[in-house]
BANUVO-860432 format. One record per residue: residue number from 1; x, y, z of N, C-alpha, C in turn. Coordinates in steps of 0.05 Angstrom, whole numbers, plus 5000, padded with zeros to 4 digits. Layout:
<rs>
+-----+------+------+------+------+------+------+------+------+------+
|   i |  nxx |  nyy |  nzz | caxx | cayy | cazz |  cxx |  cyy |  czz |
+-----+------+------+------+------+------+------+------+------+------+
| NUM |    X |    Y |    Z |    X |    Y |    Z |    X |    Y |    Z |
...
+-----+------+------+------+------+------+------+------+------+------+
</rs>
This chain:
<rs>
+-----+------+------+------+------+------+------+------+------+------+
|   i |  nxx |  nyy |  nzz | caxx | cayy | cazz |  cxx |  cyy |  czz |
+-----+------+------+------+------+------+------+------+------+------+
|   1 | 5017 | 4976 | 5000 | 5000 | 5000 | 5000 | 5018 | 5025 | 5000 |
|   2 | 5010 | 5041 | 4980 | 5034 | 5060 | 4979 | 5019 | 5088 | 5001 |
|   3 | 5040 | 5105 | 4998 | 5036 | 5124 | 5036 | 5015 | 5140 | 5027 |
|   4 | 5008 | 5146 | 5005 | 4975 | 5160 | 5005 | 4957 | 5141 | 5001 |
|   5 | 4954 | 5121 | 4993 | 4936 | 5102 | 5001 | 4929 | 5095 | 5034 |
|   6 | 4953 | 5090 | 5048 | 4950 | 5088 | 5081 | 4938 | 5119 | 5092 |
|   7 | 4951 | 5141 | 5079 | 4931 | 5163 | 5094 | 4911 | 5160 | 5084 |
|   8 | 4886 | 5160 | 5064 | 4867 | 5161 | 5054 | 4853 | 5139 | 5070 |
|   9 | 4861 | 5107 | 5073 | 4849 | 5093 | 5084 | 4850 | 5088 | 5112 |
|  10 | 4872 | 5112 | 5130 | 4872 | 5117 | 5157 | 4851 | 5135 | 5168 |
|  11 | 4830 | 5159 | 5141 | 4822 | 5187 | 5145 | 4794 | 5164 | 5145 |
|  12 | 4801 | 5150 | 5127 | 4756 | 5135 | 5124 | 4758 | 5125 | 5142 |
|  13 | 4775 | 5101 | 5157 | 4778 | 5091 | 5180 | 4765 | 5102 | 5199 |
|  14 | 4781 | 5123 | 5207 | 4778 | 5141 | 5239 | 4757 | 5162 | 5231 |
|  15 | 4754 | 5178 | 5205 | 4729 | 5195 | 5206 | 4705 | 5184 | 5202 |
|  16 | 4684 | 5199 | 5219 | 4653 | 5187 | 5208 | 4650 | 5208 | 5188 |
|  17 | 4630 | 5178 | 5170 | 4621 | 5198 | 5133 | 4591 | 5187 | 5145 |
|  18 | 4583 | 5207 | 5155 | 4552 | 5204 | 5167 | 4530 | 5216 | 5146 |
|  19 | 4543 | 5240 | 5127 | 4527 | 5258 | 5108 | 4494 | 5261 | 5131 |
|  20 | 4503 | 5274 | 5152 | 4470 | 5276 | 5165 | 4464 | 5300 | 5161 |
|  21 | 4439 | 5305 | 5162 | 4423 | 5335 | 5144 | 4428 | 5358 | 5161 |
|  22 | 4424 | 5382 | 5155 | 4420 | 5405 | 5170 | 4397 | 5398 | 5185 |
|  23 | 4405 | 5414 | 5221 | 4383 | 5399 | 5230 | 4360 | 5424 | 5225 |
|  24 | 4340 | 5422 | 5219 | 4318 | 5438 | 5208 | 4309 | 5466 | 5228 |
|  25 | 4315 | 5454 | 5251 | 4312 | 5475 | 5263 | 4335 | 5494 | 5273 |
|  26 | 4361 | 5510 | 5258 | 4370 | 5512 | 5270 | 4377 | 5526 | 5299 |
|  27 | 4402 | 5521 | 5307 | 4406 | 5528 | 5339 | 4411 | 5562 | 5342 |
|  28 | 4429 | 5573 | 5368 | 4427 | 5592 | 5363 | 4457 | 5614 | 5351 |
|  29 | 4468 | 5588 | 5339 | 4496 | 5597 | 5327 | 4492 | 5601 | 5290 |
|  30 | 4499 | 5622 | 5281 | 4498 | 5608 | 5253 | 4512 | 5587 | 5244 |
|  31 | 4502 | 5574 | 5222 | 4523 | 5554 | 5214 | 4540 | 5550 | 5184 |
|  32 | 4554 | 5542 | 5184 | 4569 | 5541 | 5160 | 4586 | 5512 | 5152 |
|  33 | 4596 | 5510 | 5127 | 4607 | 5492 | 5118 | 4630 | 5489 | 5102 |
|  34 | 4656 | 5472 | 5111 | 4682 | 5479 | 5087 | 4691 | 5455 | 5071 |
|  35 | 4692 | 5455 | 5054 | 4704 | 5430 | 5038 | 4738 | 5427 | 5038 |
|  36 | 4758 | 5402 | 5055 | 4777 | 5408 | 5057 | 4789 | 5382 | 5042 |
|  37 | 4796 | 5398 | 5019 | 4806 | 5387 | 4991 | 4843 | 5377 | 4996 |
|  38 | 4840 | 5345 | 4993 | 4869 | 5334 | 4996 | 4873 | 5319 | 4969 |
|  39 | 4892 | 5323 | 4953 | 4899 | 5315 | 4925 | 4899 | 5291 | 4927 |
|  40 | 4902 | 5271 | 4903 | 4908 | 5250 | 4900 | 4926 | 5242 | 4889 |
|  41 | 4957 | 5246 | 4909 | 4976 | 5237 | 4891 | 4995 | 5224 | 4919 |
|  42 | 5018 | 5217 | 4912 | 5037 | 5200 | 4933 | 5035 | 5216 | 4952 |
|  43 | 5043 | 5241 | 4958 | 5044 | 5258 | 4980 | 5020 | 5275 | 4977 |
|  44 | 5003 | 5274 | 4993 | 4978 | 5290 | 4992 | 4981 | 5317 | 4998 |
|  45 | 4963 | 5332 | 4980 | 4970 | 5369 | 4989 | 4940 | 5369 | 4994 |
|  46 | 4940 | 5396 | 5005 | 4914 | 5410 | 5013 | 4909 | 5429 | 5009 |
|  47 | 4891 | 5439 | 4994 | 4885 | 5462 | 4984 | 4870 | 5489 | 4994 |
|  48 | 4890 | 5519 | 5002 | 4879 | 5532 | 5015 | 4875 | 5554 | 5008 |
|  49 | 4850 | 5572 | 5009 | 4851 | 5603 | 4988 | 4861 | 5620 | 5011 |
|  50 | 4869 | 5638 | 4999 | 4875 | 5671 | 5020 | 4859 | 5692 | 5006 |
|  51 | 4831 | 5698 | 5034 | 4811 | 5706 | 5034 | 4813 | 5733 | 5021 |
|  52 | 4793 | 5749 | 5008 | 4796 | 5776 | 5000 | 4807 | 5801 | 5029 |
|  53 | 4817 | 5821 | 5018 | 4821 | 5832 | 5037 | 4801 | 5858 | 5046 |
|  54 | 4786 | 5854 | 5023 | 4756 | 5872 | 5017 | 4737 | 5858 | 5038 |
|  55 | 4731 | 5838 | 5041 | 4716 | 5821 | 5058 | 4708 | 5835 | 5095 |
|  56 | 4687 | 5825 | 5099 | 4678 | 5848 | 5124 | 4694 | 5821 | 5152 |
|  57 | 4691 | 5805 | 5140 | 4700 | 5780 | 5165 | 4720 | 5763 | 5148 |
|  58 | 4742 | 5762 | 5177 | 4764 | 5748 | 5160 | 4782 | 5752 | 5135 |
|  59 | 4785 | 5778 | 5135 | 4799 | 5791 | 5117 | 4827 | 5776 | 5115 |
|  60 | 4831 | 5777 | 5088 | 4860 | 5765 | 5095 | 4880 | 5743 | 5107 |
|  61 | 4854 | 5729 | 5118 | 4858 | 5710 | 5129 | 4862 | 5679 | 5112 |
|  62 | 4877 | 5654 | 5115 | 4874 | 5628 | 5106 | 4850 | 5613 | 5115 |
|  63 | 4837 | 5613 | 5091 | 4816 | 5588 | 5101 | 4810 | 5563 | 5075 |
|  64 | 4794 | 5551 | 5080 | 4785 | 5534 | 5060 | 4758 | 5539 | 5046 |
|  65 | 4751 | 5530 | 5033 | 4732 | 5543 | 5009 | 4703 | 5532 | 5028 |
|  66 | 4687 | 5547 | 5015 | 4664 | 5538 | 5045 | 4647 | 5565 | 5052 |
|  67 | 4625 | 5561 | 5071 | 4612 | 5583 | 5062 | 4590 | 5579 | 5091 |
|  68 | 4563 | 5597 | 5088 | 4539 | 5596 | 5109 | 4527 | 5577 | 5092 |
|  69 | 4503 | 5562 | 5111 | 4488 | 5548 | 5108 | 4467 | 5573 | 5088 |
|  70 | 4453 | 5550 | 5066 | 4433 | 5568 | 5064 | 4407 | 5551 | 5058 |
|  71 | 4379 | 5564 | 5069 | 4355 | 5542 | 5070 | 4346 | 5527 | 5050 |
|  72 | 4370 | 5524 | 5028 | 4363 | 5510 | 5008 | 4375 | 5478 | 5013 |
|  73 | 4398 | 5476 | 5024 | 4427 | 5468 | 5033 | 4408 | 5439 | 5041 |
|  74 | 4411 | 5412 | 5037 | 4402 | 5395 | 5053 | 4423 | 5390 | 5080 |
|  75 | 4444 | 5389 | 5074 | 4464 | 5373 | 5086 | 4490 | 5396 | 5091 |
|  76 | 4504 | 5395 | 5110 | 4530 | 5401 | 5106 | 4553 | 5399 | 5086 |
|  77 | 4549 | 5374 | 5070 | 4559 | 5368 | 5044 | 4546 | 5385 | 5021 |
|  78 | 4529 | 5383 | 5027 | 4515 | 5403 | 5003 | 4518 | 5435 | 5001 |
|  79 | 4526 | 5444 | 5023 | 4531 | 5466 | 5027 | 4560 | 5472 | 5025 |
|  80 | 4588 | 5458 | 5027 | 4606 | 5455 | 5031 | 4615 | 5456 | 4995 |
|  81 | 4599 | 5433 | 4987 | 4609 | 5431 | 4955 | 4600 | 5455 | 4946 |
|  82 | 4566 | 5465 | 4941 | 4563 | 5484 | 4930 | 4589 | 5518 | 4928 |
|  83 | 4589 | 5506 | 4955 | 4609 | 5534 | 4958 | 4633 | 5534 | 4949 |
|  84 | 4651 | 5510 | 4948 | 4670 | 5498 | 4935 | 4675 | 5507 | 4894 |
|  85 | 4651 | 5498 | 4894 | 4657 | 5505 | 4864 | 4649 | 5534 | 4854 |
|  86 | 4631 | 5554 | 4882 | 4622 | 5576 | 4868 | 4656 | 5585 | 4874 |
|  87 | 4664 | 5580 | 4893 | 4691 | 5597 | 4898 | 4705 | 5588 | 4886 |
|  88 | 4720 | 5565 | 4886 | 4747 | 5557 | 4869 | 4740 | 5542 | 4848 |
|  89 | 4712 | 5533 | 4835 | 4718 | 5515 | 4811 | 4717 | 5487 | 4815 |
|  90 | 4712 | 5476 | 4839 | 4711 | 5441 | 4852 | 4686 | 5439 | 4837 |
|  91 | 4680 | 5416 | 4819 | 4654 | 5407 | 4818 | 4649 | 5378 | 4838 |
|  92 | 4624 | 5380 | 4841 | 4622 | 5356 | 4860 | 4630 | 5325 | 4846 |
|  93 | 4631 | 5324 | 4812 | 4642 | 5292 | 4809 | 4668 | 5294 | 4815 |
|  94 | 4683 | 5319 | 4818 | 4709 | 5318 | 4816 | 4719 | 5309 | 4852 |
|  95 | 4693 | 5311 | 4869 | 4704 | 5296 | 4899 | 4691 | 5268 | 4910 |
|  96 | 4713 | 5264 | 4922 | 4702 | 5230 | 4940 | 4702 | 5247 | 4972 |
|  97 | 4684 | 5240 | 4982 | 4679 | 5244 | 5006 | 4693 | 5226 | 5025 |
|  98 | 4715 | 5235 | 5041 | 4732 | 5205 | 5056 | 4718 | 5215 | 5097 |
|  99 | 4710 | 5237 | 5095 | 4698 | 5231 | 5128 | 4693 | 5271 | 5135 |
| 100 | 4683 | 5271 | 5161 | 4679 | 5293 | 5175 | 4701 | 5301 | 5202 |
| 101 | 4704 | 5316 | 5204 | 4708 | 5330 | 5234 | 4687 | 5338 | 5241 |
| 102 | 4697 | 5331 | 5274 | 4676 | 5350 | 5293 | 4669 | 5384 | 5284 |
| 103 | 4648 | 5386 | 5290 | 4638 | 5418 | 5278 | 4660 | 5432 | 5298 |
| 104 | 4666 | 5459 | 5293 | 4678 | 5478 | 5312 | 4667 | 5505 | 5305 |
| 105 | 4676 | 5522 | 5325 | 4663 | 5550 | 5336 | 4675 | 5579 | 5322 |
| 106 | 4676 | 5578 | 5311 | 4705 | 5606 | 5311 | 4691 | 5636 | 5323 |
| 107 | 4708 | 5650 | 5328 | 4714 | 5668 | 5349 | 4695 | 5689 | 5338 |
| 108 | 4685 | 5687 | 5316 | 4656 | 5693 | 5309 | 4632 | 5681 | 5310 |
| 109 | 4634 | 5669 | 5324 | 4607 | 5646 | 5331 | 4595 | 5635 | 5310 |
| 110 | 4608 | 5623 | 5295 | 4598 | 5610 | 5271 | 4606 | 5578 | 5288 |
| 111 | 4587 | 5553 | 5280 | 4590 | 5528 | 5275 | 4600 | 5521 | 5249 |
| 112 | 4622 | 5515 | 5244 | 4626 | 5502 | 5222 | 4634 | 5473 | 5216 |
| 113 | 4621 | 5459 | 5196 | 4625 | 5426 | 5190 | 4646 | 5432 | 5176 |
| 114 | 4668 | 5414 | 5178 | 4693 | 5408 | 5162 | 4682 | 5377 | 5151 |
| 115 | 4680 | 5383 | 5116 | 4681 | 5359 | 5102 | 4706 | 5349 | 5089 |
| 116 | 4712 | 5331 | 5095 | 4744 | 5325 | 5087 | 4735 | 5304 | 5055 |
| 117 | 4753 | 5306 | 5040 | 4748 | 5302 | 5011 | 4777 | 5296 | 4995 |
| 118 | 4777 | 5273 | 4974 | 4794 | 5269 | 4958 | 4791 | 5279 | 4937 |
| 119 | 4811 | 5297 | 4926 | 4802 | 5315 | 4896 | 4820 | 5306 | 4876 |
| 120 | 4832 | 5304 | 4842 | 4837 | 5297 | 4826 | 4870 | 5320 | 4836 |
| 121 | 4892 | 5314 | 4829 | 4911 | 5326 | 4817 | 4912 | 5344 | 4792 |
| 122 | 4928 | 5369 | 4800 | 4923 | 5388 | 4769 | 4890 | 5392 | 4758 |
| 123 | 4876 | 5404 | 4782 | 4842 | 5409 | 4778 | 4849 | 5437 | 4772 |
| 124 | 4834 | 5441 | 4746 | 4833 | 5473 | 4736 | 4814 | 5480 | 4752 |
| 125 | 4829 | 5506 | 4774 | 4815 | 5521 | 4790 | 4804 | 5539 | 4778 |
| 126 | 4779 | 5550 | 4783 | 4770 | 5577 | 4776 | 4763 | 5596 | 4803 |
| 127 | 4777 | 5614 | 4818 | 4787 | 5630 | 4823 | 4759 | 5654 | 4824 |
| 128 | 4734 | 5658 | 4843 | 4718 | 5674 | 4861 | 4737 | 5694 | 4867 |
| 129 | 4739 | 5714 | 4849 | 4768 | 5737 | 4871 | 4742 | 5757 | 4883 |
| 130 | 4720 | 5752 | 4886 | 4704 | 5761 | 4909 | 4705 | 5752 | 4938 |
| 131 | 4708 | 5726 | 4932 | 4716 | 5705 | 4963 | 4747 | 5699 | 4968 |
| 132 | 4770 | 5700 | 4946 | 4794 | 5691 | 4958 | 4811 | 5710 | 4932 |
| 133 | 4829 | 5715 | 4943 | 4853 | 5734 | 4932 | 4870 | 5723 | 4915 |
| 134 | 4870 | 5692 | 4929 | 4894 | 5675 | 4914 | 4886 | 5652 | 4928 |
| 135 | 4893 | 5626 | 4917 | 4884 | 5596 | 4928 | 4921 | 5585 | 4924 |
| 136 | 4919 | 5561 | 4941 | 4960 | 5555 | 4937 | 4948 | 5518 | 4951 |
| 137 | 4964 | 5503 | 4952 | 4969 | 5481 | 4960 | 4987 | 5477 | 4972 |
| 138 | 4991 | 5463 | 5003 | 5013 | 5456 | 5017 | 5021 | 5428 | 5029 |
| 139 | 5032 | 5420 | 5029 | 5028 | 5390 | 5030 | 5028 | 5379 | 5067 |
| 140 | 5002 | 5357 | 5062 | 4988 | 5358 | 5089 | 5000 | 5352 | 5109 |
| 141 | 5030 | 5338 | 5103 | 5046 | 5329 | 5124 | 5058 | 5353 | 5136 |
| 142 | 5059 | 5371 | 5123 | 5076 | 5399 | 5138 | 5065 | 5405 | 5165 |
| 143 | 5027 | 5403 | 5159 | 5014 | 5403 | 5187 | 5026 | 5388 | 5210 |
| 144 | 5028 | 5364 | 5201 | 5040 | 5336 | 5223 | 5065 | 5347 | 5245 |
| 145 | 5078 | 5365 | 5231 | 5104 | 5372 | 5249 | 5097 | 5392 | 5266 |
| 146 | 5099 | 5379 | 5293 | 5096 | 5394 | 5320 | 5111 | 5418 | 5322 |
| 147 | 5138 | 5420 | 5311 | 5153 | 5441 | 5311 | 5140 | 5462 | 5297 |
| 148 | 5124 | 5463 | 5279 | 5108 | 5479 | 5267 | 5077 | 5494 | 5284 |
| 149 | 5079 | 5485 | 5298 | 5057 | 5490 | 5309 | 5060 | 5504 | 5338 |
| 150 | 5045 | 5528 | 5339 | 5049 | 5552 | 5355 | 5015 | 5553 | 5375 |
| 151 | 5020 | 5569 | 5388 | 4996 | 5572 | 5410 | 4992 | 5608 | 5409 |
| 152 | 4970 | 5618 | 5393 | 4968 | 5640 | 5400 | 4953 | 5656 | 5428 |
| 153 | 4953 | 5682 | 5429 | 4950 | 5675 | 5464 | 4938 | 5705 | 5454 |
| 154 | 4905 | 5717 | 5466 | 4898 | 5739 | 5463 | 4882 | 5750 | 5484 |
| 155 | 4886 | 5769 | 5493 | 4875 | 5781 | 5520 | 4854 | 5807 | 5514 |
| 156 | 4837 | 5787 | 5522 | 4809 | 5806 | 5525 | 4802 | 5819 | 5552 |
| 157 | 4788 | 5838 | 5549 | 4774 | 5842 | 5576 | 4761 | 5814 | 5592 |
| 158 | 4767 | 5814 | 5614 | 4760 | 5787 | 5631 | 4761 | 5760 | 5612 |
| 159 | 4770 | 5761 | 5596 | 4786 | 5739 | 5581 | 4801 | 5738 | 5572 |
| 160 | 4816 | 5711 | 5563 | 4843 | 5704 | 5556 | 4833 | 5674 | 5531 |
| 161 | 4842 | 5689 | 5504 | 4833 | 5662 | 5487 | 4850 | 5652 | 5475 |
| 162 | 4853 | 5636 | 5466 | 4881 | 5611 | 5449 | 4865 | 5598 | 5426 |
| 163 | 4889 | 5605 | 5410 | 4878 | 5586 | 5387 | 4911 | 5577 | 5374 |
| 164 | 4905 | 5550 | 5353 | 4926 | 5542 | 5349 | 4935 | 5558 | 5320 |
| 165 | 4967 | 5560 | 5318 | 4979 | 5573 | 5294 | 5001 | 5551 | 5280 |
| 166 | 4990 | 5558 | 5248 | 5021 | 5550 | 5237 | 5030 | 5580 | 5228 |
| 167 | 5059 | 5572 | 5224 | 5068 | 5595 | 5210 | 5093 | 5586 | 5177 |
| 168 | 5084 | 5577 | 5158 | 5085 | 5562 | 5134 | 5086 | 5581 | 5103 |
| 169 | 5117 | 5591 | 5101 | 5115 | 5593 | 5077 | 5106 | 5627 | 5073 |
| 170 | 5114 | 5644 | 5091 | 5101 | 5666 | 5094 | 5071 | 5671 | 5100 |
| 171 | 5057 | 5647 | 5105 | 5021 | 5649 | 5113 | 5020 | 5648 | 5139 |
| 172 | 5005 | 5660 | 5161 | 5000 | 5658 | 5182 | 4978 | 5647 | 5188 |
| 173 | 4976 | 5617 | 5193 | 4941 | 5596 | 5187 | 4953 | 5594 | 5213 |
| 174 | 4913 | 5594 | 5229 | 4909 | 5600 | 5244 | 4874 | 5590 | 5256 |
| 175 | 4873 | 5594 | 5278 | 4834 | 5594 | 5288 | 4831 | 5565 | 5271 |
| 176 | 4799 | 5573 | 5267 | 4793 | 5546 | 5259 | 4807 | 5532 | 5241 |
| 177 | 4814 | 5544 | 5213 | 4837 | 5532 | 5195 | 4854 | 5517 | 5208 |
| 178 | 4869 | 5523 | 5227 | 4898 | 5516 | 5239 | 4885 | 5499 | 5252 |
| 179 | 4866 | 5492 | 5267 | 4845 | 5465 | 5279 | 4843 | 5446 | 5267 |
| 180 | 4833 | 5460 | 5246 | 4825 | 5434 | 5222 | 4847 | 5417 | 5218 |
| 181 | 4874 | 5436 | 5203 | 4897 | 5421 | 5189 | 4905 | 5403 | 5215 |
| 182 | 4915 | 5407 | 5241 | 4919 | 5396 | 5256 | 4908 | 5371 | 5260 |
| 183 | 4881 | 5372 | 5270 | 4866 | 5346 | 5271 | 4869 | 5338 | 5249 |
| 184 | 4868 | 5342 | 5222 | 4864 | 5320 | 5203 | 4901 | 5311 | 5195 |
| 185 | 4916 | 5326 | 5202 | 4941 | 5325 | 5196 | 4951 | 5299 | 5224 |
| 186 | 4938 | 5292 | 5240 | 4934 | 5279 | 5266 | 4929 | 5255 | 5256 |
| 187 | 4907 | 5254 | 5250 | 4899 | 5229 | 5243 | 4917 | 5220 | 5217 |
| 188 | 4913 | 5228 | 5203 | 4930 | 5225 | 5175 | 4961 | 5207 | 5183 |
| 189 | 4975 | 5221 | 5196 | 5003 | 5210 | 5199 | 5003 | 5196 | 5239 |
| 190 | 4984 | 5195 | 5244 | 4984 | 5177 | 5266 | 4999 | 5190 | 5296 |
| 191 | 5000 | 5219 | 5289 | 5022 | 5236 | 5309 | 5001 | 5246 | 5319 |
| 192 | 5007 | 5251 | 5349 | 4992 | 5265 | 5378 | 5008 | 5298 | 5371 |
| 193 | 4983 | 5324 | 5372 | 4996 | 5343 | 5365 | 4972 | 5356 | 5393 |
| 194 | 4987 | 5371 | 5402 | 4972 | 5389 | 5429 | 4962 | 5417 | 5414 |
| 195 | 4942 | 5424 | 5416 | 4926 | 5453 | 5409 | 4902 | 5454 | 5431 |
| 196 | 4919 | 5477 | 5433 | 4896 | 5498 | 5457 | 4881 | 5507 | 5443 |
| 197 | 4854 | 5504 | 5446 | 4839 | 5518 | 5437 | 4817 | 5530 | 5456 |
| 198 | 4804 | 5558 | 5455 | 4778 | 5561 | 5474 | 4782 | 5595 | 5457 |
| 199 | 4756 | 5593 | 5457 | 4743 | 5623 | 5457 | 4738 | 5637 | 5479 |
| 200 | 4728 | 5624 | 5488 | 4712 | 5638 | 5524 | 4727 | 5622 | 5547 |
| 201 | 4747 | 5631 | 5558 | 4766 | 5610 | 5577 | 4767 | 5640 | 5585 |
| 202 | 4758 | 5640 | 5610 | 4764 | 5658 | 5632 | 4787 | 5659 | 5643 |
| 203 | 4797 | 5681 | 5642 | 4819 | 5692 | 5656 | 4828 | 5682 | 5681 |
+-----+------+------+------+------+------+------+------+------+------+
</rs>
């Protein structure tokens, strides 16, 4: 079994591919969805846009292609792809669905589903420069190395919040992004990686 075959069949393994619906009523967080696109070749990359800097939230920032739920949306997948190809060009035959992460919070109170996904090598992107500035690929094992990985530390009034950082190639990925790569860069190569994470952790 060659080493992207063992990650791909380590990620279906350990992730649940539940595809369960939006729950109809939602709660009282908005919610949203990202499609996190890993190539298909010996060494797997992952594909990440750098957000507009015109944008009202998250300017500038690394994230993955992905978007709000909208009441059309059955599923988290459905919402994840759609957004996928309005922003970068993914069509949905062009993904295999290999599992989920747990939803997470970001520091804007958004819920977001991380759909993790196998995409084709050399996929002609098309490029939303409404939603992302520039899109790049980095290869997923970079996540895996603990030495790469930082603890940011921010002081609020009667709080103190952490989130985890890489710092890769001149990009500063970070918050939920830097969550995601972690956990799935975790499972992937079988390495224990520590990230603080909390929004609301009292001082």
């Amino acid at each position: 079994m060659s080493d992207a075959a063992a990650i791909f069949a380590r990620l279906q393994a350990q992730l649940p591919l539940d595809r369960q619906a939006w729950d109809p009523d939602p709660g009282r967080r908005p919610e949203a969805a990202v499609l996190v696109p890993l190539t298909d070749e010996a060494e797997p990359r992952v594909l990440l846009g750098r957000r507009g800097r015109h944008l009202k939230t998250h300017p500038g920032e690394v994230a993955f292609p992905g978007g709000k739920r909208e009441p059309s949306d059955a599923s988290p997948w459905v919402t994840a792809l759609r957004e996928a190809e309005e922003e970068v060009g993914i069509r949905g035959a062009q993904v295999t669905p290999l599992g989920e992460l747990a939803p997470m919070i970001t520091r804007t109170d958004f819920e977001v589903h991380p759909c993790v996904a196998r995409v084709p090598c050399g996929l002609e992107l098309v490029v939303d420069t409404r939603e992302f500035d520039s899109v790049f690929y980095q290869p997923l094992a970079v996540f895996a190395d603990a030495s790469r990985l930082q603890t940011l530390k921010f002081e609020m009034p009667g709080k103190t919040y952490f989130t985890p950082q890489y710092q890769i190639d001149g990009d500063n990925i970070w918050g939920v992004t830097a969550a995601i790569l972690g956990q799935l860069a975790s499972v992937a190569y079988g390495v224990p990686l520590e990230m603080r994470r909390g929004w609301s952790i009292q001082a």
